[in-house]
C-alpha angles and dihedrals in degrees: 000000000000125000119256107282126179118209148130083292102037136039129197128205112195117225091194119132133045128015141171111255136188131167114220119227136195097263094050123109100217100158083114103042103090081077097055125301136216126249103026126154139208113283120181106236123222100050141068108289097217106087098031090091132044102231123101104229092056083049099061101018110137091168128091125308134181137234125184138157134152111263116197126174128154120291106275115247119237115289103034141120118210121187143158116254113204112193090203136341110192113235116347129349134197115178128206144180117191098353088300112116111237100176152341136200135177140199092062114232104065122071132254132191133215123200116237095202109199103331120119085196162323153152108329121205128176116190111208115206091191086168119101141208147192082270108049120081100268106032130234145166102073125137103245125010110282096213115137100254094031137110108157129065135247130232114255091041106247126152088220131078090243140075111274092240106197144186136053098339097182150025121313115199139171103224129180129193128152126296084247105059135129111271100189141013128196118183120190133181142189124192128205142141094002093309135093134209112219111197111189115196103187122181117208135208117219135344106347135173108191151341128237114202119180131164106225094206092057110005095238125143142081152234126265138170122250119288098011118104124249123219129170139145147264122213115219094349120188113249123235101234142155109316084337096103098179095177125189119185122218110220106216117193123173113216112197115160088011090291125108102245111183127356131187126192120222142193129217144157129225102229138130130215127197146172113223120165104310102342142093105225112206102187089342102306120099111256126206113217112219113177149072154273105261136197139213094230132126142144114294094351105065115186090350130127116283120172100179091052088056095053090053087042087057097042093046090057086050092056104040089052103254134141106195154015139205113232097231119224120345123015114285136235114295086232089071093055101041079055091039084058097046090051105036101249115160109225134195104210113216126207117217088263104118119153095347111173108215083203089066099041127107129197081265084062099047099045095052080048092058090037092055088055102057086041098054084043095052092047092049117023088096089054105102091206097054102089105167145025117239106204103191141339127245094324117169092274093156087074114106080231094062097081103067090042101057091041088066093045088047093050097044087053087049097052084046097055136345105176084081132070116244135220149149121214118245135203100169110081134170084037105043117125108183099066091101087063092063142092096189114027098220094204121186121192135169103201107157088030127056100044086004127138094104125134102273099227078067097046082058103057088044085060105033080060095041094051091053095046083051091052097049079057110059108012089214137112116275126218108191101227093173138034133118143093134260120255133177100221113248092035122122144156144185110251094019123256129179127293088018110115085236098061086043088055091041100045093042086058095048094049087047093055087052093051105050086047087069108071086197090068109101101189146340126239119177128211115265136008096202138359111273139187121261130172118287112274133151097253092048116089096213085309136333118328101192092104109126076211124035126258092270094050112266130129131265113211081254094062086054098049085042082059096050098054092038102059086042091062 
């Protein structure tokens, strides 16, 4: 599936803006709804729906609610295929014109199309399933929380540490091309002494002759027929790098007849990422990664696109001297990596999978986990910055059940993509069982914070200890994906105490000092980029307070004195 791209061959209508919305409550009859329903309001698409009103019940619903609006666009000429393309829908989605169902999709955070036929309009619904269960990615319905560390619910009842955003997250389109266009594009490189291979895999809809590939900044490139792969090379290509994002962009045009059909224009970066002893090896140089996990997460909006809040994320890792992010926990919008690219940000990509317990899986789990998976890689894998593949957060991977199940994850990635490491991140040493699977250990640890207030000189000798233990382990390098401390901005003390702006910046520092003493650490990502929203609980001041800047974007002392080490090292 290819993003919306306007151009000569294709044309895109956005559906962004107003809509009609109506939660559905227990008490409603909405076996009719799919064809309109009454007393719907105004709802912003796309964002999260939750904190666009003032009542409670919108607030925490994780039911079903309702979208609707009239959609209207020229008769389509012959030859044509028209759809919806929906960027994300959070949870489930089932899509309607008319009252006729034209698509569905599940897991939340990956696109899906629906064809429109011949229609030029109609009535458009989109029903919104927000609730979980032990068989959705990421699982729901349990009686408590089942975080490490946790033993009473939220409320609303998740089985995460953030607030269950829902709606329609991300652009919705109608889009037409031929019937004969390119479907999928897949661009690898590889470079090496002063050359690179570029291997296109392009899936095709409908009757095609041939394919047309051209890089416009060289010229390179090369004609193929339908369905067999392209490869050439590029003589002293520039390599994507750090803050270096040296971009080409493959031209892609489909001849059938002996006229060009349908074209796409792609971008794409020459770079290559390894794994070699303890090290991540970005075109052949170890590269310390320096960043955090980041949310999508941001007032009224919630998890919705927000173009504007990605460019001052962005801005803000430049200034405080990082280099990447982890896109906890759910893939992203495509909009953060394409500027991502363009920057030279370094990206994990996450897959939906947070806190999933192998013990309360079924076969259904495993396989829209799986199918999460494929779905996250064939979105991405043309993205340069992103340069590896997170399976899963913090699951039960201690369980004896956990093996199987995450052989299975690991060997549907792979088949997915091999040219990424792969890794899931761990919090349940000494008893995880899954490290053997990995190429990266994501490791988060809280040492300093839950059950913290120690003298630090002894929080470092804990974690000096634990770090070793987890390397006998696993023998692996370690990237630290989580560490840090909570703190209300605005709050301070003398001496520090938690929750105070002075013991985050502290801690953080003392952790640090541990961590560059241990050659097998590959990075350090702190948790979290910014302050966001999570269910109410009694240990959550109105949401997580780990943010080195607060939810709208402004600094902590910790994220100055993190400046100031970062961009000395």
């Amino acid at each position: 599936m290819l993003r919306p791209q306007s151009n000569p061959h294709r044309t895109t209508t956005s559906l962004d803006g107003l809509w009609d919305f109506r939660i559905q409550r227990e008490e409603d009859d909405a076996s009719r709804w799919h064809a309109g329903f009454p007393g719907g309001r105004p709802v912003a698409v796309p964002a999260s729906f939750n904190e666009q009103f003032t009542d409670y019940e919108t607030f925490n619903h994780m039911g079903i609610a309702w979208y609707a609006r009239r959609i209207a666009f020229p008769a389509v000429a012959a030859g044509r295929r028209v759809f919806l393309h929906f960027g994300a829908v959070n949870y489930r989605a089932d899509v309607f014109l008319d009252g006729a169902q034209i698509g569905a999709h599940i897991t939340g955070y990956t696109p899906f199309e629906c064809d429109l036929g011949r229609a030029s309009g109609g009535l458009l619904v989109v029903r919104v399933d927000c609730s979980l269960t032990p068989e959705t990615v990421p699982q729901g319905g349990f009686d408590k929380a089942a975080i490490p560390g946790l033993t009473s619910p939220f409320h609303p009842s998740v089985n995460f540490d953030f607030f269950p955003y829902s709606g329609i997250l991300r652009p919705a389109t109608i889009c037409s091309t031929s019937e004969s266009a390119l479907e999928s594009l897949r661009i690898e490189t590889d470079p090496c002494d002063g050359q690179a291979r570029v291997r296109v895999i392009a899936g095709l809809r409908g009757a095609a002759g041939s394919l047309r590939f051209r890089v416009e900044e060289t010229g390179e490139g090369g004609e193929c027929r339908a369905g067999e792969l392209m490869e050439f090379s590029m003589a002293a290509p520039r390599l994507w790098d750090v803050w270096q994002p040296n971009l080409y962009h493959l031209a892609v045009e489909v001849v059938a007849g002996g006229a060009v059909v349908d074209s796409y224009r792609q971008p794409f970066g020459v770079r290559r990422v390894e794994v070699a002893g303890d090290r991540i090896l970005l075109n052949g140089r170890p590269v310390y990664l320096k960043g955090f996990g980041r949310h999508e997460d941001f007032p009224v909006i919630g998890r919705g696109l927000a173009e504007a809040v990605n460019v001052r994320d962005m801005e803000l890792l430049r200034w405080i001297g990082g280099n990447s992010f982890r896109t906890a926990h759910y893939p992203p919008a495509e909009e953060m990596l394409d500027l991502a690219d363009r920057l030279g940000v370094l990206v994990i990509a996450e897959s939906p999978a947070v806190s999933m317990i192998p013990s309360a899986a079924s076969t259904a789990t495993l396989d829209l986990h799986c199918e999460a998976i494929r779905e996250m890689i064939r979105r991405d894998a043309n993205h340069p910055s992103v340069i590896a593949w997170c399976l899963a957060n913090e699951a039960h991977s201690d369980q004896p059940q956990a093996v199987p199940y995450f052989e299975s994850v690991f060997a549907a990635a792979r088949a997915e993509d091999a040219t990424r490491p792969m890794m899931i991140v761990m919090c349940r040493f000494p008893n995880e069982k899954c490290h053997d699977l990995c190429d990266i250990v994501g490791l988060n640890a809280y040492p300093g914070w839950y059950g913290g207030g120690a003298p630090l000189g002894e929080t470092q000798a804990y974690f000096r200890k634990f770090l070793d233990d987890v390397r006998g382990l696993t023998g692996k390098p370690i990237l630290m994906t989580e560490f840090g401390a909570d703190a209300i901005a605005g709050l301070h003390s003398l001496p520090s105490s938690l929750w105070t702006e002075d013991y985050q910046s502290d801690l953080i520092q003392a952790l640090i000092d541990v961590i560059r003493e241990k050659g097998y650490i590959a990075g350090e990502h702190l948790w979290a980029f910014a302050d966001f929203h999570t269910a109410q609980n009694h240990f959550r001041a109105y949401g997580n307070r780990k943010g080195l800047f607060t939810r709208d974007r402004q600094p902590k002392l910790a994220a100055r004195t993190l400046r100031e080490r970062w961009q000395e090292s």
